[in-house]
Structures are given as structure tokens and as C-alpha cells.
C-alpha positions in Angstrom: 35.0 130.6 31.9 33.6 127.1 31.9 31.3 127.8 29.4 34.7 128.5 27.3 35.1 125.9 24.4 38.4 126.6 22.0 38.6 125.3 18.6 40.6 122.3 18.2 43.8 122.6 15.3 43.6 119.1 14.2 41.2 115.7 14.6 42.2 112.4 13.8 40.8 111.7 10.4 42.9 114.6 9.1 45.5 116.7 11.0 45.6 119.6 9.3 41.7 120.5 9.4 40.6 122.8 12.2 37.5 121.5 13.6 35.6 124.5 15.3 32.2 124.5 17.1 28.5 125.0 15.7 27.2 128.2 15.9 24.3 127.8 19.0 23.3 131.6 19.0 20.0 132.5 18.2 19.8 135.1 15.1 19.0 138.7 15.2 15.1 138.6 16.1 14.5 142.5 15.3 14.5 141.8 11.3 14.8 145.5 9.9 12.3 147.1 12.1 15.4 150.0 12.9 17.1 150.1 9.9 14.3 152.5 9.0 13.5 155.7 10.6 12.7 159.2 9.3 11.9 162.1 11.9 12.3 165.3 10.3 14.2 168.2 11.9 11.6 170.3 12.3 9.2 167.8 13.8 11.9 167.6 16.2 12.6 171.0 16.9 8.7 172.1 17.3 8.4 169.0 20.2 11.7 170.5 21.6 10.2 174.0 21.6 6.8 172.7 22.8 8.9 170.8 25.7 10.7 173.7 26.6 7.3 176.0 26.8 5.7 173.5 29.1 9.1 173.2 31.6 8.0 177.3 32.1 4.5 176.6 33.1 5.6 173.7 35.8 8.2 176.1 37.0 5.7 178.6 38.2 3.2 175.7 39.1 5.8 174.0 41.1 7.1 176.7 42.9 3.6 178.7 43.1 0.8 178.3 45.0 -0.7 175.7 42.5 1.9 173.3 44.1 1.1 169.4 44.1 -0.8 167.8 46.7 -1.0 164.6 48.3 -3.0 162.8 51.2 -1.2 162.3 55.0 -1.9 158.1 53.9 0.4 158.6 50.8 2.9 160.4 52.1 3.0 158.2 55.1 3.9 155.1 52.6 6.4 157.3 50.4 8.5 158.1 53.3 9.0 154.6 53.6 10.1 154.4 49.9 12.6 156.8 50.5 14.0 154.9 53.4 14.6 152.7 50.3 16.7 154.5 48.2 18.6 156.3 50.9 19.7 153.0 52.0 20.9 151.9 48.4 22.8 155.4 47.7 24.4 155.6 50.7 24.9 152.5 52.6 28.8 151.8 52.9 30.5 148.6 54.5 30.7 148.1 58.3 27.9 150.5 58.5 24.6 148.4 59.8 22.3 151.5 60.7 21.1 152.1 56.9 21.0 148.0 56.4 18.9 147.8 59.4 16.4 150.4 58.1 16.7 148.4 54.6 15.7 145.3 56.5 12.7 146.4 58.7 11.0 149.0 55.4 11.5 145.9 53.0 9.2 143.6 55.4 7.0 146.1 56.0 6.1 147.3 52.8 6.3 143.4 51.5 3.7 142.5 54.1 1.5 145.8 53.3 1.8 144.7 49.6 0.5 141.1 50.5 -2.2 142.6 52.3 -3.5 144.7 49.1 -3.0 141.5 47.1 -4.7 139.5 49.0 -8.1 141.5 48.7 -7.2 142.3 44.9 -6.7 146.0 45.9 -3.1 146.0 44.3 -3.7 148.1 41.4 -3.5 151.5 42.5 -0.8 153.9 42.2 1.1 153.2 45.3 1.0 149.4 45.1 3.2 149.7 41.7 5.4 151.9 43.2 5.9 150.1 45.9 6.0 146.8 44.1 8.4 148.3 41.8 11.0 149.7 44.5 11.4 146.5 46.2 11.8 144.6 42.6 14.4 147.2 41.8 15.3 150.2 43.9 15.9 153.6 42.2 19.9 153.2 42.7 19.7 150.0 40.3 17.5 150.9 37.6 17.9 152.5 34.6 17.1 156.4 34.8 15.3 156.7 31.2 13.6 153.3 31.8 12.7 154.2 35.6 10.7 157.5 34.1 8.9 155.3 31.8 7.6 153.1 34.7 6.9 155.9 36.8 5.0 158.6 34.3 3.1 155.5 34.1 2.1 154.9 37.7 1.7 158.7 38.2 -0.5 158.8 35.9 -3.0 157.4 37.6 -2.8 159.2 40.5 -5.5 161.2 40.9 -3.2 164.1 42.4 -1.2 164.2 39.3 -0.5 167.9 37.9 -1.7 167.3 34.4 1.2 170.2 33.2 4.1 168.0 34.8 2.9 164.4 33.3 2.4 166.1 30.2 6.3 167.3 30.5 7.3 164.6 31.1 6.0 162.7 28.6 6.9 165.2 25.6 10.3 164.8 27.1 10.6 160.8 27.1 8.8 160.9 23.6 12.0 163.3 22.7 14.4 161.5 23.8 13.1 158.5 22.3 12.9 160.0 19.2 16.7 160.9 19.1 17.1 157.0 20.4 15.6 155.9 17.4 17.3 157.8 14.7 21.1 157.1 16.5 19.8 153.1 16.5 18.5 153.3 12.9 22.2 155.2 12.3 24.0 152.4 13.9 22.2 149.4 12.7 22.6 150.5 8.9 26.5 150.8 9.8 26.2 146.9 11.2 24.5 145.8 8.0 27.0 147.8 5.8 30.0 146.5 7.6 28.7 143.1 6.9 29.7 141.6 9.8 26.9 138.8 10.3 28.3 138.0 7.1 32.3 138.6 7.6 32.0 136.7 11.6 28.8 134.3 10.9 30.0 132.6 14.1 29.6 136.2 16.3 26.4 136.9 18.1 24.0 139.6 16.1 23.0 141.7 19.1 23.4 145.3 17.4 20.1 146.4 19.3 20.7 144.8 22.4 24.5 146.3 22.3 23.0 150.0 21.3 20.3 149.0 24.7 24.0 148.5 27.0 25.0 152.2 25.6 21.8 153.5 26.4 22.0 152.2 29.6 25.5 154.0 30.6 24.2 157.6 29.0 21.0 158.3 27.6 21.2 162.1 27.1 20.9 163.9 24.2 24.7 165.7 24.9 26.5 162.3 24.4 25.5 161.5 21.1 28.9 160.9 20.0 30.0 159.5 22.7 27.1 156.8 22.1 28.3 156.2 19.0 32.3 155.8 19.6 31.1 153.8 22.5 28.6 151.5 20.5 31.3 150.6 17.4 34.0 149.6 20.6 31.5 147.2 22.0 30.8 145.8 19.3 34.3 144.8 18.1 34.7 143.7 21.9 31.5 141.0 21.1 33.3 139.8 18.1 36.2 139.3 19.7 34.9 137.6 22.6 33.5 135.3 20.2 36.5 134.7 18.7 38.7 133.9 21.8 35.7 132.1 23.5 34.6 129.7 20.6 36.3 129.7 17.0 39.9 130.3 16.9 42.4 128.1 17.8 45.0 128.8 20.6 47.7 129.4 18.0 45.5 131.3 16.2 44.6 133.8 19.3 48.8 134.1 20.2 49.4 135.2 16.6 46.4 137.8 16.4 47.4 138.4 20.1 50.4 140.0 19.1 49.1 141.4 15.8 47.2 143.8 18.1 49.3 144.6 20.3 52.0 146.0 17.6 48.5 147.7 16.1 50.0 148.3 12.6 48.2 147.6 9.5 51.5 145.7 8.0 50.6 143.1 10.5 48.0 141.8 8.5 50.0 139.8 6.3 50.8 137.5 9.0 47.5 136.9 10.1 46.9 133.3 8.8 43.4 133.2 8.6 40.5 135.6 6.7 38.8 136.0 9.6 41.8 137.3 11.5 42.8 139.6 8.8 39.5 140.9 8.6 38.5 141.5 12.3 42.0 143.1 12.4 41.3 145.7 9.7 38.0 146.5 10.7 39.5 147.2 14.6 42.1 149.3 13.2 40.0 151.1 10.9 36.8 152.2 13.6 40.0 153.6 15.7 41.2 155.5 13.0 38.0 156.8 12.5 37.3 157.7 16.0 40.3 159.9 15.9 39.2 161.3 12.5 35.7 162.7 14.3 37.3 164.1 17.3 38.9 167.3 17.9 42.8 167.3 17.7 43.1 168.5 20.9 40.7 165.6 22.4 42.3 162.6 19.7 44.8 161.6 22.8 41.7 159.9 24.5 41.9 157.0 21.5 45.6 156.4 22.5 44.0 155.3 26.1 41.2 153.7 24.0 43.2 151.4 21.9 45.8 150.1 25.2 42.5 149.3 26.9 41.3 147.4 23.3 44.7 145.6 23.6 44.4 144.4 27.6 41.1 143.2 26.9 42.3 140.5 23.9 45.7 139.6 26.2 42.8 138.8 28.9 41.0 137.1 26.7 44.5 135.2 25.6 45.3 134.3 28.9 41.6 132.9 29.7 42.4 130.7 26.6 45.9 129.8 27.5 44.5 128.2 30.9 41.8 126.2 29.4 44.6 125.2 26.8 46.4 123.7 30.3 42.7 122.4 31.7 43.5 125.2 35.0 41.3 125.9 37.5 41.3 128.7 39.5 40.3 129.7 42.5 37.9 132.0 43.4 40.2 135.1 43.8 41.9 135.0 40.7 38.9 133.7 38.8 37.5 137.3 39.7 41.0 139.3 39.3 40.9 137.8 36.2 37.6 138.0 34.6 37.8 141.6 36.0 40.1 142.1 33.2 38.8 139.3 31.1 34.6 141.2 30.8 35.7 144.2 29.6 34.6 146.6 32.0 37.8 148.7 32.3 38.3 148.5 28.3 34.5 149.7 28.4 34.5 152.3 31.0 37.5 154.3 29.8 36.0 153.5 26.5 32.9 155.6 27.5 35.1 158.6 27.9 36.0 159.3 24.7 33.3 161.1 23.0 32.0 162.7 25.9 33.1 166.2 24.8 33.5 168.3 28.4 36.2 170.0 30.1 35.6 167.0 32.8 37.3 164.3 31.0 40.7 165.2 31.1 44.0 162.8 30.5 44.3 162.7 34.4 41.0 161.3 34.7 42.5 158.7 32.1 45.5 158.2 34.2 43.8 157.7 37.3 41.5 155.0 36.0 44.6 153.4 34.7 45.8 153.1 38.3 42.8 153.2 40.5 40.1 150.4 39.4 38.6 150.1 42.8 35.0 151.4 41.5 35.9 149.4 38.3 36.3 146.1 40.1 32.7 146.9 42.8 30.9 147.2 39.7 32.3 144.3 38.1 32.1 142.4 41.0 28.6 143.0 41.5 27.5 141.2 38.2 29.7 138.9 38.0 29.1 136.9 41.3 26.0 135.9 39.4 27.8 134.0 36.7 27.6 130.5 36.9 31.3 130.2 36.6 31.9 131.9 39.9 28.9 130.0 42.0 31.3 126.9 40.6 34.5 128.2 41.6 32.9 129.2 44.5 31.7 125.8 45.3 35.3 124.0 44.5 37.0 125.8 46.8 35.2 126.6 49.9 33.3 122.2 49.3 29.4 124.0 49.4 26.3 123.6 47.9 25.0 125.5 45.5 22.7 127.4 47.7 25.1 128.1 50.1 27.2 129.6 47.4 24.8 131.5 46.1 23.8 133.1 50.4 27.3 134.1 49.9 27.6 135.4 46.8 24.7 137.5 47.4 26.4 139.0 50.4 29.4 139.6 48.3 27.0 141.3 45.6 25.7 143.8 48.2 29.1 144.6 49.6 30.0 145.7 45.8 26.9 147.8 45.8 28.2 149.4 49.2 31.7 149.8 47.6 30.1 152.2 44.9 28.4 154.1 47.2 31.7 154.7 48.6 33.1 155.8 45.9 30.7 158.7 45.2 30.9 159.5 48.6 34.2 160.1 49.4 36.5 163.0 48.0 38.2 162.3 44.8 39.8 164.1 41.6 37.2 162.7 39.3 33.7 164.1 38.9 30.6 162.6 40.0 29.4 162.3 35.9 32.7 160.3 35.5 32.0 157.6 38.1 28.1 157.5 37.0 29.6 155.7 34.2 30.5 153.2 36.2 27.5 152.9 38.1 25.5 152.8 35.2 27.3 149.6 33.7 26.6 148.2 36.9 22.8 149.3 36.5 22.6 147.6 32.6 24.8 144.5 33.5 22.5 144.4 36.4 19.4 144.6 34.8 20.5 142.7 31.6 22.2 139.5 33.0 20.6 138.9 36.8 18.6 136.5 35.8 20.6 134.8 32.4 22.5 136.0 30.1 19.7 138.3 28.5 22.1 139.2 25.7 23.3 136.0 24.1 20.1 134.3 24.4 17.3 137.5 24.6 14.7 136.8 26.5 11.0 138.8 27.7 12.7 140.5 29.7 15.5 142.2 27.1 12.8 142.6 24.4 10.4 144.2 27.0 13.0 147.1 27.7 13.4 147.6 24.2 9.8 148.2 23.2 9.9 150.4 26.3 12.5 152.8 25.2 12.9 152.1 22.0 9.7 151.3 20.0 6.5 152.4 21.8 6.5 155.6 22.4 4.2 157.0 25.7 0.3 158.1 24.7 0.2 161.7 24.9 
């Protein structure tokens, strides 16, 4: 919210210009590398038959007397990983057992991994693993970027079962295949929509938006829902672009309402090009999104569009308090930013192409009224922003470390929150919540260290050439 700067409707040389702020976002850095792609069908279908010959032979492997192997050392070591990611899946508040465990396996495999370092006998298989499990425990990472790491690292063990790495890299190569031709799909529709050209003061992130949606389901069943998914988000950039930096408070009321009424006849009273055409091109990707679904599944867009609609009043009402010069404090700063991100807009959002018998309009209803794993995923990236350490630091009169030692806290408790969540009995199914959990895993992974979408970074660019460029040597 500080970072927040509103166009100004007048200056004093000439009241009737609208003085609005430079562009500072870096351009699209990919060039064309994805607009262009061609896999043909039946390359694809002789890797998927090849893949699903191979999951035969590590079936009977697995389960035979050919079984994998490992040393007493290894396991010894591994069973301290695991202490790892039971404590991340299941640990809850006020429950100190599972932190405890956390605590004592995360100085003891940090001191081992010292150890190994400091002889230059870190490079083995079980030094990465372990290296990479206390960088990022399985519950936080990605699960399509976790198997790259870790057909990597197995690999080079020597106890590998050559059947199973070669499964399993046919099957990431797959997948990424599929990646690839949705991305080159998505990127031509980004450069035929013209927006760089139609919203030149909007951040160009299509690949970096298509990583997000990666992030929340990679699998090959959710293709469409990838898609629907992809074209929301990205009319949710533009438009935090538009209420964050270029338009003018008046400006934002009028196309405010314009939204809300959500009828084309609105247009005309949309003073401004832009306006008009950001309005048109939300209207129309709705449309279209009901065009491309089943008519008995083209309710989910009704809950799609009220969701489109909270997120700009947010965004209006984030505006209309920097129009006053408000501060908040630190509880409505994060009631209000809840709203204000995008993650309910985005995680209902995610719903609508997923074509099973799962998503239902009850499951819509109840995440209409129940946000509690909404708001612990939310929470959990956004006491990293900046704007909260400082409204953090106003209230409570600390330093900036000491906001940050509680913050963290706070961050962990939202973790613990999730857990609880999938733990507990509810009407929603476990692949409904993962959605949830895996915005927190991308947000996570995307923004813990900077915002690695407005300004991409190594570590943004190293997570696309991992999943989406270099494929794994067969």
C-alpha cells in the first residue's frame, strides 16, 4: 500500500492536464522465445505410450523382489528428512511437539551439513537433499519443480533404479511438453490482444503470470482450467496497475461502478480510452469463458465475475484512503489487503475450468462465506511485504528487526492454519483446498525474497528454464 502512487487530475501550469507517473517496470525480457512451439501429436502420443509402458515395468520392480535398496547410513539421515515434512504438513497451533521435533532435526542436519562442507564432501546425493529440505521443505515447494530437483539428486545416487529415473524423467519431459505448447497458446493471445500496446503502463509478465498458474495446477486434466485461470490473472495485473499507478481517483469511482453494473452500454460513460478498452476486453474474456464451458457448469462465471468485481471495489477503497493520506493499522491493513491481492478473486477463479463432479455451487458458496484457509494463505505472504513490516512498526513503535521476529512468527502460524484446514473435516475436497495451498506455495516461492514478478530476478528466470525451457537429459 505505500508503494501506492495515484495519478494526479490537475498540476498548476494547467488544470485540466492529468499528470500520471513514468512507467519504471522493466519490459518483457523473454522476447518471442514461446510464441513459437510445434510438438506434433503423435510425438506426443508415442512419449505418452512409451511413459505408460515404463510405469508397468516399475510396478512389478517396485512391488517385486527387484525392490530398491539403500544403506542403514542413508536411511538413518532420511528419517530425519521426514521429521521435516511431517512437521510442515501437520503441525497446527498450540501444538509444540511437532515444532519441537522441527527445531532439534533442523540443527542437526544444519550442523551435519556444515560438517560435509567444511571438508568439501557436500556434493553427494544426500547433502542436496538435505540442503534443499531445509531451504524449502516439501510442504512449500512446488510439486512439478520439486521433481525436477529431486530426479536430479537421485540421479546420482548410486542405488537409483535406472527403470524409475527413467519414468520419471519421460514423465516431467511430458508434461513439459504440454507446458510449452499451453504457454506458446497463451502468449500468442497476449500479443494478439495487444495489450503492451492498449495498457503500455501495465507490467508485461505473460510468462511469469502462466509460471503463477503453473504453480496452483500443473496437471495435464486442468488444461482449461489453466487457461480461464491465466486470462483472469491477467486482467487482475492490468487492473492493479491501473488503480495502483495511472488513473485518477475520479477516474477509478467511474470505472468502479462501470464494473460493477457489468453491461457493455456502460462504456459510453467511461471517459477515458483506456477505461473503455480494459472494460471491453474484461467483459469480453467473461463472455468467452462462458462460451467454452458446458451449460450446465456456465454458473461458475456468475461467481467468477462478483469476485472480478470485489477485487476493483478493494482496489477503490485502497485508492480512496490514500486519496485521504490514511493509515492503517495493522489489522485492517491485513483485512484489507486480504481483499485488496486478489487471492479470493483468484482462488474461486481457479475453479472454474476444473471440469469434476468436485466443484460444485456449494463449494462456491462456502468459499463465499468461509475464507479462513483464504486469509492463512494470504497471510502467510503477505507479512513479508514491506507495507506490513511498516505498519507493523507504526503501531506496535519497533524496529525493523523486531518486526520482522514477529512477522515471521505470524508467517508460521498461517502455515499451521493450513494444515488445519486439511486436517479437519469439511464439505470441500482435499483437491479444492490444494488450490489454496498451492497459491501459497507460488506466492511463496515467487515474492519471499522481492517482488520476483514486477522486477524478475535469478531466481524467477531460474524456475522458468527449469520447467519451462530445458527439458531433463534422457
Amino acid at each position: 500500500m505505500s508503494t501506492q502512487i495515484l495519478a494526479s487530475s490537475s498540476s498548476n501550469d494547467n488544470p485540466n492536464k492529468i499528470v500520471r507517473p513514468t512507467k519504471t517496470f522493466h519490459p518483457h525480457i523473454w522476447g518471442e522465445r514461446f510464441l513459437h512451439y510445434n510438438i506434433s501429436q503423435q510425438d506426443l502420443y508415442c512419449q505418452q505410450q512409451k511413459v505408460e509402458e515404463l510405469k508397468e515395468v516399475v510396478r512389478r520392480e517396485i512391488f517385486g523382489e527387484s525392490s530398491i535398496s539403500s544403506s542403514a547410513y542413508y536411511d538413518a539421515w532420511k528419517n530425519q528428512l521426514k521429521i521435516i515434512d511431517v512437521a510442515t504438513h501437520l503441525s497446527c497451533v498450540g501444538e509444540n511437539i511437532l515444532d519441537e521435533a522441527l527445531a532439534f532435526t533442523t540443527t542437526h542436519l544444519t550442523e551435519f551439513l556444515a560438517k560435509k562442507k567444511e571438508y568439501h564432501d557436500d556434493d553427494d546425493p544426500l547433502s542436496k537433499e538435505i540442503s534443499r529440505a531445509l531451504e524449502r521443505p516439501l510442504r512449500k515447494t512446488l510439486v512439478n519443480l520439486h521433481a525436477r530437483h529431486f530426479i536430479s539428486i537421485y540421479e546420482k545416487d548410486d542405488s537409483h533404479n535406472k527403470v524409475l529415473l527413467q519414468l520419471a524423467k519421460l514423465d516431467f519431459n511430458l508434461l513439459q511438453c504440454m507446458h510449452k505448447k499451453e504457454l506458446c497458446e497463451v502468449s500468442r493471445w497476449w500479443k494478439e490482444s495487444d495489450f503492451v500496446h492498449k495498457f503500455p503502463f501495465a507490467r508485461d509478465r505473460i510468462v511469469e503470470l502462466y509460471l503463477w498458474i503453473l504453480g496452483v495446477y500443473y496437471e495435464p486434466q486442468y488444461c482449461l482450467a489453466r487457461n480461464i485461470l491465466l486470462k483472469i490473472i491477467a486482467l487482475a495485473s492490468i487492473a492493479d496497475d491501473i488503480y495502483d499507478a495511472y488513473g485518477t481517483f475520479e477516474e477509478l469511482e467511474i470505472l468502479t461502478h462501470a464494473i460493477e453494473r457489468w453491461d457493455i452500454n456502460c462504456v459510453d460513460k467511461l471517459n477515458q480510452e483506456y477505461m473503455q478498452t480494459f472494460y471491453k476486453d474484461v467483459l469480453n474474456c467473461y463472455e468467452e469463458f462462458e462460451q467454452v464451458l458446458e451449460k450446465e457448469e456456465q454458473y461458475k462465471v456468475h461467481y467468477a465475475k462478483e469476485a472480478f468485481k470485489g477485487l476493483v471495489r478493494s482496489h477503490l477503497d485502497e485508492a480512496r484512503c490514500l486519496h485521504r493520506g490514511l493509515i492503517p493499522s495493522f489489522e485492517e491493513y491485513l483485512k484489507f489487503a486480504l481483499d485488496n491481492c486478489g487471492y479470493y478473486m483468484l482462488i474461486l477463479s481457479s475453479l472454474v475450468g476444473m471440469k469434476t463432479n468436485i466443484v460444485t455451487k456449494e463449494v462456491f458458496e462456502w468459499l463465499s462465506k468461509d475464507r479462513k484457509i483464504i486469509r492463512a494463505s494470504f497471510e502467510e505472504d503477505d507479512y513479508e511485504e514491506h507495507s506490513a513490516v511498516e505498519c507493523y512498526m507504526i503501531e506496535h513503535g519497533v524496529c525493523e528487526e523486531e518486526a520482522y521476529d514477529e512477522l515471521n512468527k505470524l508467517i508460521m502460524n498461517a502455515w499451521k492454519e493450513i494444515n488445519e484446514e486439511f486436517l479437519k473435516p469439511t464439505k470441500v475436497a482435499s483437491p479444492i483446498l490444494l488450490r489454496a495451498l498451492n497459491f501459497s506455495r507460488v506466492m511463496d516461492l515467487i515474492f519471499k525474497f522481492g517482488d520476483g514478478y514486477t522486477h524478475v530476478g535469478k531466481i524467477t528466470k531460474d524456475i522458468v528454464a527449469a520447467l519451462l525451457i530445458h527439458p531433463i537429459s534422457l
